[in-house]
C-alpha positions as CSV (number, residue, x, y, z in Angstrom):
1,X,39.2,56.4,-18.4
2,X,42.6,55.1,-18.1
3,X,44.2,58.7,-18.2
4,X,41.5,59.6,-15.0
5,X,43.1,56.9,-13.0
6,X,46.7,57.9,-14.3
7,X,46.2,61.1,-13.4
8,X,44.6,60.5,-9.8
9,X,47.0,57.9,-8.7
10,X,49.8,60.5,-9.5
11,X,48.4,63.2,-7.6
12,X,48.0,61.1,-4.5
13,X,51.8,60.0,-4.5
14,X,52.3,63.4,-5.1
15,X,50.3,64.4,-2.4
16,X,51.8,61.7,0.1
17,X,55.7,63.0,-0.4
18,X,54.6,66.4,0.6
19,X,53.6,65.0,3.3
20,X,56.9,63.9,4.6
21,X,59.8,66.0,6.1
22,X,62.8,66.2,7.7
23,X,64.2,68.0,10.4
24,X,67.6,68.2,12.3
25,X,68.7,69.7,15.9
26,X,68.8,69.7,19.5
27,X,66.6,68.0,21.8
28,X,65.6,70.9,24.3
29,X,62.8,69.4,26.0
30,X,60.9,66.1,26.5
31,X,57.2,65.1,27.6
32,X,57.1,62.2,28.5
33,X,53.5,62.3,29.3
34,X,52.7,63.2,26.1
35,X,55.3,61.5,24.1
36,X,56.3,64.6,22.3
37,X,60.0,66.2,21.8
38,X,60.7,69.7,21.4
39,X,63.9,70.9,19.2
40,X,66.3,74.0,20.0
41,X,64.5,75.5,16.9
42,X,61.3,75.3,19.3
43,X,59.4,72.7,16.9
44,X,57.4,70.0,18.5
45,X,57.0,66.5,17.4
46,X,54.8,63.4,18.5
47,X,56.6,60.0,19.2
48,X,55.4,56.8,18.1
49,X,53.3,55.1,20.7
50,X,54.9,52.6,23.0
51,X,58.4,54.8,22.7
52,X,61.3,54.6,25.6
53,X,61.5,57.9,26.0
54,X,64.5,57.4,28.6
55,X,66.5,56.5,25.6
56,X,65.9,60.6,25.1
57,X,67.8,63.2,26.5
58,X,68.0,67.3,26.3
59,X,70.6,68.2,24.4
60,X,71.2,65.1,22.3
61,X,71.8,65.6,18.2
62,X,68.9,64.3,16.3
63,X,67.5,63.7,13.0
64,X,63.9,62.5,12.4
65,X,61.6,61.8,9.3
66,X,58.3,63.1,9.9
67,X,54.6,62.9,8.4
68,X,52.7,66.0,9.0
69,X,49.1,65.1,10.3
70,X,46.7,67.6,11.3
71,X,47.8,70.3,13.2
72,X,50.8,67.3,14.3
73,X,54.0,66.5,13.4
74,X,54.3,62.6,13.6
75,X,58.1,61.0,13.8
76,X,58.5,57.9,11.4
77,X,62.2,57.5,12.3
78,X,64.8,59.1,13.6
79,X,68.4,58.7,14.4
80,X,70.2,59.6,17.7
81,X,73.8,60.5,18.7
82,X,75.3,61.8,21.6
């Protein structure tokens, strides 16, 4: 029994890392309707609800962390520069 729940709680972290990704690049284009950002690679991503997005603008360097949900991409942090 103990190696069931050994091996099932390892598979779910294991299955929770995959999960998350990074990526890196250009902001090319904002929505501000429905908080999403698109990268120069052409990527989409959903911002966290409640974001400023006039902190955003095209063109700005940006790295973000990223859980991928669904057919979504979901940012869980990111950092800016100009």
């Amino acid at each position: 029994m103990k190696r069931i729940l050994i091996g099932a709680a390892a598979v779910l972290m294991l299955s929770g890392a995959a999960m998350a990704a990074e990526a890196e690049g250009q902001i090319k284009s904002i929505d501000a309707e429905k908080l999403t950002i698109t990268l120069n690679d052409g990527k989409s991503y959903k911002l966290p609800g409640e974001f400023d997005v006039t902190a955003l603008k095209e063109g700005m360097d940006i790295i973000l962390a990223y859980d991928k949900v669904g057919d979504d991409n979901l940012i869980t942090d990111m950092e800016l520069s100009q």
